[in-house]
N, C-alpha and C positions, 0 to 999 in steps of 0.2 A: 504494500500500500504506500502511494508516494504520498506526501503529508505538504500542500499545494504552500508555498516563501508567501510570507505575508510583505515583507522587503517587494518594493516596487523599483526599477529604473525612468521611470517614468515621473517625472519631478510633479506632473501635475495633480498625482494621486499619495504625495505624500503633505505630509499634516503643515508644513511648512512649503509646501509648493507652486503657494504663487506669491510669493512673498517674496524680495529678496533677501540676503544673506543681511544683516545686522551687526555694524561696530561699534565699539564701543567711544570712538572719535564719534562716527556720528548722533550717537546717542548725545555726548556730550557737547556738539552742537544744537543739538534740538533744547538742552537744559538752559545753555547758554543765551538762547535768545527768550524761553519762559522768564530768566531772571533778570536781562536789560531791560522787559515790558515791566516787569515791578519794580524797578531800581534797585535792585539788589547786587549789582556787578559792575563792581569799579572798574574804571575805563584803564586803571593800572594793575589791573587784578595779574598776579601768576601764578603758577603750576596750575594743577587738573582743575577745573568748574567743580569738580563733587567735592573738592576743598571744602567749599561756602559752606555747601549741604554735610556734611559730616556731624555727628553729634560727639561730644566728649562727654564719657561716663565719667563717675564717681571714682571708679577703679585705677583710673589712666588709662581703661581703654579706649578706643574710637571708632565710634560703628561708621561706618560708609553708605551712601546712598543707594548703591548697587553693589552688587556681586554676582562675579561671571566663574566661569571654569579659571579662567585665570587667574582667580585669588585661590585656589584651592591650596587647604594647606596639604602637607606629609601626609601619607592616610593612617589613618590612627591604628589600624591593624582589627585585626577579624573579633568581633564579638567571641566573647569566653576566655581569650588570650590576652599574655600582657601586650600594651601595657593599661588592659581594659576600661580603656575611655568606650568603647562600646557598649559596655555591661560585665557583668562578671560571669554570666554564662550563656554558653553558646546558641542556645535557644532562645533566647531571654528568659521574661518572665514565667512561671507556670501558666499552663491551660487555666487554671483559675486566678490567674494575676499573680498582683504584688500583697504580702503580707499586710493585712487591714487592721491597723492598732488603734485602739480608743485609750486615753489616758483618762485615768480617775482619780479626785483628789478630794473627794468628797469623807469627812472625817468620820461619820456614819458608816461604821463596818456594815450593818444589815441593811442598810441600803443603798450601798457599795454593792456587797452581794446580790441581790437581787442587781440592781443596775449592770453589772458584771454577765450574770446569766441571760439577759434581756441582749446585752450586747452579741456574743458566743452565737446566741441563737438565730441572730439577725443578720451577718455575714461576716461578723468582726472574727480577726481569726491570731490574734495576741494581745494582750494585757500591758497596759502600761500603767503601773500602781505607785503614786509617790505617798510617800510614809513618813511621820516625823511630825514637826510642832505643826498643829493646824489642820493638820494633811490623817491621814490612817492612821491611826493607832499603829507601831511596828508588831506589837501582839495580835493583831486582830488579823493577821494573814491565813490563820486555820479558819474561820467565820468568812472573811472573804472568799475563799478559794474552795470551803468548804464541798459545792457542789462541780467546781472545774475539774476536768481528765487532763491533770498538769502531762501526759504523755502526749495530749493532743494539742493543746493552747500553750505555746511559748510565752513567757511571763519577764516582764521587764520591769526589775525594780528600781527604783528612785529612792533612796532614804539617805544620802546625805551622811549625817556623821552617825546615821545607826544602819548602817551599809552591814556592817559583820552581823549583827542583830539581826536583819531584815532576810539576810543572806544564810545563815544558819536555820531561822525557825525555816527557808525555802528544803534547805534538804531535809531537814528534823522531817516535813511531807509531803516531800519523795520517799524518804524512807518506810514513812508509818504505811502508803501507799502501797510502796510495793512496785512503783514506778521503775519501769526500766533503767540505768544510767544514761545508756545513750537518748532516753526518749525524752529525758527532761532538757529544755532548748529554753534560749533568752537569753539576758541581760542579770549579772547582780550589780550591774550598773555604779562601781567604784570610780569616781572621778572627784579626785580632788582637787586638779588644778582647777575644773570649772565651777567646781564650790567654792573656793579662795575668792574667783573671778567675779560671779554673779549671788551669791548667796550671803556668803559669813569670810569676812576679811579677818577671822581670829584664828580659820581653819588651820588646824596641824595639819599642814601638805606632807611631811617628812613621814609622820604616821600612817597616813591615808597613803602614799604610796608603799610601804611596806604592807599594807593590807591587800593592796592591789594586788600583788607578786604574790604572797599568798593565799590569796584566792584562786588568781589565774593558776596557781602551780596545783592547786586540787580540782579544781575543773578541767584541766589536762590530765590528769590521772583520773578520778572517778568519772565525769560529765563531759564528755567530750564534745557536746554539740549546746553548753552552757560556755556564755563567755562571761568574763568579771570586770571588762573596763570599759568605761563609754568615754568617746571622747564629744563632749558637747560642746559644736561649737557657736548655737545659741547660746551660749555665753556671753559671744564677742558680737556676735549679730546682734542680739533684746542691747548690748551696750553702745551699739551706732555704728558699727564696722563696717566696709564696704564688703562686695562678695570675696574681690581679692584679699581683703584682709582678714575676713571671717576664716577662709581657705590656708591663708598663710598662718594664725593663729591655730588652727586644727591641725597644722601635720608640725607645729610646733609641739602642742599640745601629746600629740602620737610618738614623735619619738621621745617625750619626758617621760611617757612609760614606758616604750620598749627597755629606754635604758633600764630601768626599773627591775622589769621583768627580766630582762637579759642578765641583769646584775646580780639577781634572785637565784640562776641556774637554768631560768628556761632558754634554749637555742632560739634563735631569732624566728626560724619558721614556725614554733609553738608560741611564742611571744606576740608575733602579725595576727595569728588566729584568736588570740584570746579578745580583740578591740572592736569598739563595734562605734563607727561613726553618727552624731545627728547634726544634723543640719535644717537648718532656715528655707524654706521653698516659699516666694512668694508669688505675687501676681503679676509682678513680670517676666509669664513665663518662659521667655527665652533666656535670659539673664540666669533664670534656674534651671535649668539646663543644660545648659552652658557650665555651672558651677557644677553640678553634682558629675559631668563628665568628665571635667575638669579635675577634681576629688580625685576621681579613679585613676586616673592617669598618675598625679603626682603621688598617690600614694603608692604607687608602684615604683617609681622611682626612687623614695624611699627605702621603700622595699631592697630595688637591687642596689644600692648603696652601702647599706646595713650588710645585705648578704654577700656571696662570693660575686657580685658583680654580674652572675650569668641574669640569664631571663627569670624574671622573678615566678615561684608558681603560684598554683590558685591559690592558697594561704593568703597569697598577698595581695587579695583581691578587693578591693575595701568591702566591708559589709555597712552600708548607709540605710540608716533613719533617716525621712526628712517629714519636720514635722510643718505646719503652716504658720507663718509667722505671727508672734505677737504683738514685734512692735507694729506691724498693719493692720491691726483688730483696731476696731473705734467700741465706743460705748455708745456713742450718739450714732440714730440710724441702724442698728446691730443689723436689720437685715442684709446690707451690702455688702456684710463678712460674710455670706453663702455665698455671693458670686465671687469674693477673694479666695475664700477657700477653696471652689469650685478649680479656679485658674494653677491655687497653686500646686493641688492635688493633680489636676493632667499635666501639670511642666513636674511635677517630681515623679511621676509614670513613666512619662516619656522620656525624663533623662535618667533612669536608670533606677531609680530606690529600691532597696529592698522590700524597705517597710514603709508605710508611710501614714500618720496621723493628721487628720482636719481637726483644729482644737472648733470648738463649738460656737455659732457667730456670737452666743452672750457670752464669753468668758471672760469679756472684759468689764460683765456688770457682776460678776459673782460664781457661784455653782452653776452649772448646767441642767437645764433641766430634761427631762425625758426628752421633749421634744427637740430640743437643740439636739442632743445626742444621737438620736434618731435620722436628724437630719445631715450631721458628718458623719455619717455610717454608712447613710443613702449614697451621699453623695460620689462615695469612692465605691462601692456598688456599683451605681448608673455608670460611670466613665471603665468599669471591668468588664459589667454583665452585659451592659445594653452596647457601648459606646465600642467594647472592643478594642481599649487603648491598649491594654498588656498583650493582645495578639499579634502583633508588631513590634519584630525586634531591633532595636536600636531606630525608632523612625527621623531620630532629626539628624543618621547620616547620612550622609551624601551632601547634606544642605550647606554650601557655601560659607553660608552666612553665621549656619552653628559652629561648624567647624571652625571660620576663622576667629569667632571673638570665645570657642574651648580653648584658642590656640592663644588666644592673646592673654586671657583671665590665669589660663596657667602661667605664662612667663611673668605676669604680675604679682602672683600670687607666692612664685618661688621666691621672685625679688622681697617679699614681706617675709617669708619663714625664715632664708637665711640673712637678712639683717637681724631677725628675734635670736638669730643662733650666735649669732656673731657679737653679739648686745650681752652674752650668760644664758642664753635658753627663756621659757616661758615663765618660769616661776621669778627668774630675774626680774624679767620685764615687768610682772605682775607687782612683783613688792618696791622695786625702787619709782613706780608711776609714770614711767616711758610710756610705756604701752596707753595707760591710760590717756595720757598726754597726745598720744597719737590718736587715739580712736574719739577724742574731744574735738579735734581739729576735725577730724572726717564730719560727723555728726554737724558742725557747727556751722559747717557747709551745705548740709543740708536741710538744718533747720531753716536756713535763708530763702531755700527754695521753696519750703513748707511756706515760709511764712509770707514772701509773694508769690502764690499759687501757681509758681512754674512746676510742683510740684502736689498738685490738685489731690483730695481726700473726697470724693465722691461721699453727698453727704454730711458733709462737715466742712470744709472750710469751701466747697462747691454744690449746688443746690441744697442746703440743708433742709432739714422740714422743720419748717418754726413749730407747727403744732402737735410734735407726736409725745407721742405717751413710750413714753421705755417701761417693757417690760420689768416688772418687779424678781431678784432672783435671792435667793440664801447666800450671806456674805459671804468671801472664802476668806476664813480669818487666816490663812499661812500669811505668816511675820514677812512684812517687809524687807527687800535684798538691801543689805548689809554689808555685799561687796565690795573690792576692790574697785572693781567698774561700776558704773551706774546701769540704769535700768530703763530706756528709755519706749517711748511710741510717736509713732508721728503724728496723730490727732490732739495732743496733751493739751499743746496751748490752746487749741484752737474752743477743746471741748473745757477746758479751766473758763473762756472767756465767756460757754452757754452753762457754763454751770451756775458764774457770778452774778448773771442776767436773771436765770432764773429763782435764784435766790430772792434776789430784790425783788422779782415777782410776785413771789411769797408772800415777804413780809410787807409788801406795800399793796399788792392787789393791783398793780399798774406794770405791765413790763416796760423797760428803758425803750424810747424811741429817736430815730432820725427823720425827721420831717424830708421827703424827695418834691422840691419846686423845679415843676416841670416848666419847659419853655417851651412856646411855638406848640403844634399839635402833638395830638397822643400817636399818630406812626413815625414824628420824628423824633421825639424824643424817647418813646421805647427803649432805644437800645441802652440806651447809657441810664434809663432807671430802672430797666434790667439789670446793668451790671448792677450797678449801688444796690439795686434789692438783694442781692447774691450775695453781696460782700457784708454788709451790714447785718443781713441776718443771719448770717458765718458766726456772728458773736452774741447770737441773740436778743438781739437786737429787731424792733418792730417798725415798719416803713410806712408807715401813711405819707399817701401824695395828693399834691391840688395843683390844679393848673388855671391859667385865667390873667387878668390883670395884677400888676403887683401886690394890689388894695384888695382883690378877690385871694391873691395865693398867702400874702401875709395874715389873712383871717382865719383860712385851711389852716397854717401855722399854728395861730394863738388856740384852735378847738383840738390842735394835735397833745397839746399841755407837752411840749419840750422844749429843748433849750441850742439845740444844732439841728440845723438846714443842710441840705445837698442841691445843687441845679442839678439840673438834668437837663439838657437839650443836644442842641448842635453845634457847630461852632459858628456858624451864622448866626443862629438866636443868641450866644453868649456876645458876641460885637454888636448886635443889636439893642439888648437890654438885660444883659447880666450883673452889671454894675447897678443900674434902678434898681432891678427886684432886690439883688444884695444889699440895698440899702433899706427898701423897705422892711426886708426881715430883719433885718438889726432896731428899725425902731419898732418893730412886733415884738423884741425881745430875746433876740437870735444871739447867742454867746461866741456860738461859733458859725461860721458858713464855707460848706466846701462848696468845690463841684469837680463835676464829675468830667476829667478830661487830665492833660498830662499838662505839667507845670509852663506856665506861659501862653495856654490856651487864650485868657482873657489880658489884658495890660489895660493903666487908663483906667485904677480903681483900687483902693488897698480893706476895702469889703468882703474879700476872697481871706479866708484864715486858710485855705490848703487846698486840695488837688486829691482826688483819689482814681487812680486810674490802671489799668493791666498795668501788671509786674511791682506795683507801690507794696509798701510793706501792711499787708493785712492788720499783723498782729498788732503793729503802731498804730494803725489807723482807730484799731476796734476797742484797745486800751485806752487812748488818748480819749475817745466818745464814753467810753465808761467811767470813765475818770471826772469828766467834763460833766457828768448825767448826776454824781452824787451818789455810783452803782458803788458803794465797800468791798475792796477788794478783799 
């Protein structure tokens, strides 16, 4: 039977056949004359046009506009093999995915338990239990676990300085069990650099590594499919880290305890085994993706460093957690954290996790309730069951664009690990404040972006909802981080400035207002009291507007009962009569008067107190009007 070439010679019958061939000169003529019709292309401009258009990340890297064959980087080498930026096994994922972990921290053993089995039975298919002040009871893991087949659910502990505790009464039942050795799998999750880091700056690191190596030296002999050390490097991400540097702190953090372990008597190939990476996935899911492939690579490198040099083997294959980020959770709006969670559960599928947790979109208002839990359980569910994301192995190779910024995040990300190595190692950096010092800078740059919304929080400092109601949840009393690094999120300020709003709410029964005096008609000044209704009520903050005569918009004013105006119009209406109305609101009793445009808009009137316009600084603007209102901060 001949089997008929689907290969045509025939140019007109292929998928690109009436087309002609495509370069990348003339592409970049065609870019070139879109940006001299918008001004954008100095008439002294040189090198490439995609110059202009280029972004610069946080990391140091620099995405490009396009990507051809030509940017292809090295190829990272065949999925299952080192140096597994593909994945760690040649298949990828299993037929039923990636390991589906729910984390529980609710201090209610019996309602942990039940929660626990609710979870098991729904598709969750490991345990993540933190234990300790706040958190579980460290006794109460016989009650929690009481009705789980520990041969079947892999269990990943969290407890901090009762790590030996938490980690004892786990075999104390495997033993009583009857559990296989090899069947008992997971985490006793020993880490004490990232407890120094993010939890308890008083932590014995010196102890907590000598527990580590003993741990891991008994779970190579009895438990072989139990590991003892996690290296968390949400530690350094919850502290403002970029990815490169979250990256560069984690394989920091990895070889503080191989030394460790290697120091202890374990050979380096049983040392690699015993670690088990977590990591930050958030909703920019290429960026995570990029980093978790990233991860694999350089931890291999590691790997053959450490070892004889040859090809590193599967030992040394990273095993990654990636959980969904904290510091991108809001309190305000909580439902937008499903569709962050959503994002960053398929970019940590698709770049490889082992395992991977959606913290709950209220985790930032307290305990979780069924329904939240339910619903990050779904979630990684839908993108296994229905979506068919872990059927497809390794899918963002090939892709140009992933490849080139795995290629760039890791050489970034080296450059961070060995200057930490070069600096005394991790705990160096930890205790003398470097590191902190660095990752303040990072953060500090980005809080700027937070704070004129070049870096938009859907929700909160962008369309926020003035009138919702947040649901009520059970505090989680676990004691405030007390680390070395801080703790940060990127809605803080924004939701600090609707919580102050709402306060004075409260206690006064009137929320703070900005009066918006529109000029000219309502479809031409729309836009700009658009924005200001945006920005304004970013800080909770209430907008009533009037339009009309000066005499008609300063009486809107005096019924609005506030004490700051905004114009709103065009910049025609503001040359026309911005300066009158400005006047009139100040003898209505206007304290302050913005408008809404960029500095210099109006001239030829000193009635304008400021300017709020794209890329101003939010957080000043909504302080200054709180401040200005009489809101207590």
């Amino acid at each position: 039977m001949t089997v008929p070439s689907t290969q045509s010679s025939d140019p007109m019958l292929t998928l690109a056949g009436e087309f002609p061939p495509a370069t990348r000169d003339e592409w970049r003529e065609l870019v070139a004359g879109v940006l001299r019709k918008a001004g954008r292309l100095p008439e002294d401009a040189a090198g490439p046009v995609e110059d202009l258009l280029a972004t610069a990340l946080a990391e140091g890297v620099t995405i490009a506009p396009l990507y051809t064959a030509e940017d292809a980087s090295e190829p990272p080498g065949a999925p299952g093999l080192a140096p597994f930026v593909r994945g760690a096994r040649p298949m990828g994922a299993s037929p039923d995915g990636w390991d589906l972990r729910q984390r529980h921290t609710d201090p209610d053993p019996a309602a942990t338990a039940e929660a626990v089995l609710g979870d098991l039975e729904n598709g969750v298919t490991s345990l993540w239990l933190v234990l300790g002040e706040g958190a579980l009871p460290v006794d109460s893991l016989p009650v929690v676990l009481e009705k789980v087949l520990l041969d079947l659910a892999p269990i990943a502990l969290d407890a901090g300085p009762h790590t030996e505790e938490a980690a004892r009464s786990l075999f104390a039942l495997a033993g009583e069990r009857e559990v296989p050795a090899g069947a008992l799998s997971g985490t006793l999750g020993a880490d004490p650099l990232g407890r120094l880091a993010a939890v308890d700056a008083d932590t014995d690191v010196d102890a907590g590594l000598r527990l580590a190596a003993e741990l891991a030296t008994r779970c190579r002999r009895e438990y072989p499919n139990l590991r003892a050390v996690t290296v968390d490097a949400t530690a350094y991400h919850g502290a403002g880290a970029d990815d490169a540097q979250e990256l560069g702190c984690s394989l920091a953090a990895g070889v503080a305890y191989l030394r460790a372990l290697t120091g202890a008597g374990l050979p380096v190939a049983e040392a690699l085994s015993q670690l088990e990476f977590r990591y930050a996935a958030t909703a920019d899911q290429f960026a995570t993706i990029a980093k978790l492939r990233a991860a694999r690579g350089l931890w291999a490198r590691v790997a053959r460093e450490c070892g004889d040099g040859g090809a590193p083997g599967p030992e040394s294959a990273q095993l990654q957690h990636a959980v969904s980020s904290e510091t991108m959770i809001t309190a305000r709006d909580p439902w937008v954290n499903m569709l962050r969670g959503t994002l960053a559960c398929f970019a940590a599928g698709v770049g490889g996790a082992n395992s991977v947790t959606v913290l709950p979109f209220d985790s930032a208002l307290g305990l979780p309730d069924k329904f939240s839990r339910r619903i990050a359980r779904n979630t990684q569910s839908l993108l296994i069951s229905e979506s068919h994301v872990a059927r497809v192995i390794d899918p963002a190779g090939g892709s140009w664009y992933v490849e080139q910024l795995t290629t760039a995040l890791s050489r970034r990300a080296w450059e961070v690990f060995t200057g930490i190595e070069r600096s005394g190692g991790l705990l160096a950096a930890l205790r003398d404040g470097s590191l902190a010092g660095t990752l303040a800078a990072t953060w500090s740059k980005r809080e700027r972006r937070l704070a004129t919304r070049k870096e938009p929080i859907l929700g909160v400092s962008e369309f926020p909802n003035p009138t919702e109601k947040l649901p009520t949840r059970a505090p989680d009393n676990r004691p405030a981080s007390h680390g070395v690094l801080p703790r940060v999120r990127r809605a803080a300020a924004f939701e600090a400035l609707r919580d102050r709003a709402d306060a004075h709410t409260t206690e006064t029964g009137r929320r703070p207002a900005v009066f918006l005096a529109t000029l000219g008609s309502l479809a031409s000044s729309s836009a700009r009291a658009g924005f200001a209704t945006n920005l304004f009520q970013a800080g909770g903050l209430q907008t009533p507007s009037g339009g009309g005569s000066p005499a008609e918009v300063a009486e809107a004013f005096t019924a609005a009962g506030t004490k700051i105006a905004c114009l709103c119009g065009t910049d025609q209406s503001y040359a026309d009569g911005a300066g009158e109305l400005a006047t009139a609101l100040r003898e209505a009793g206007a304290a302050k008067v913005l408008l809404a445009g960029k500095p210099g808009t109006v001239s030829g009137t000193d009635a304008i107190d400021g300017y709020v316009y794209a890329g101003c600084d939010a957080i000043e603007v909504l302080t200054g009007a709180l401040d200005e209102l009489g809101v207590n901060s």
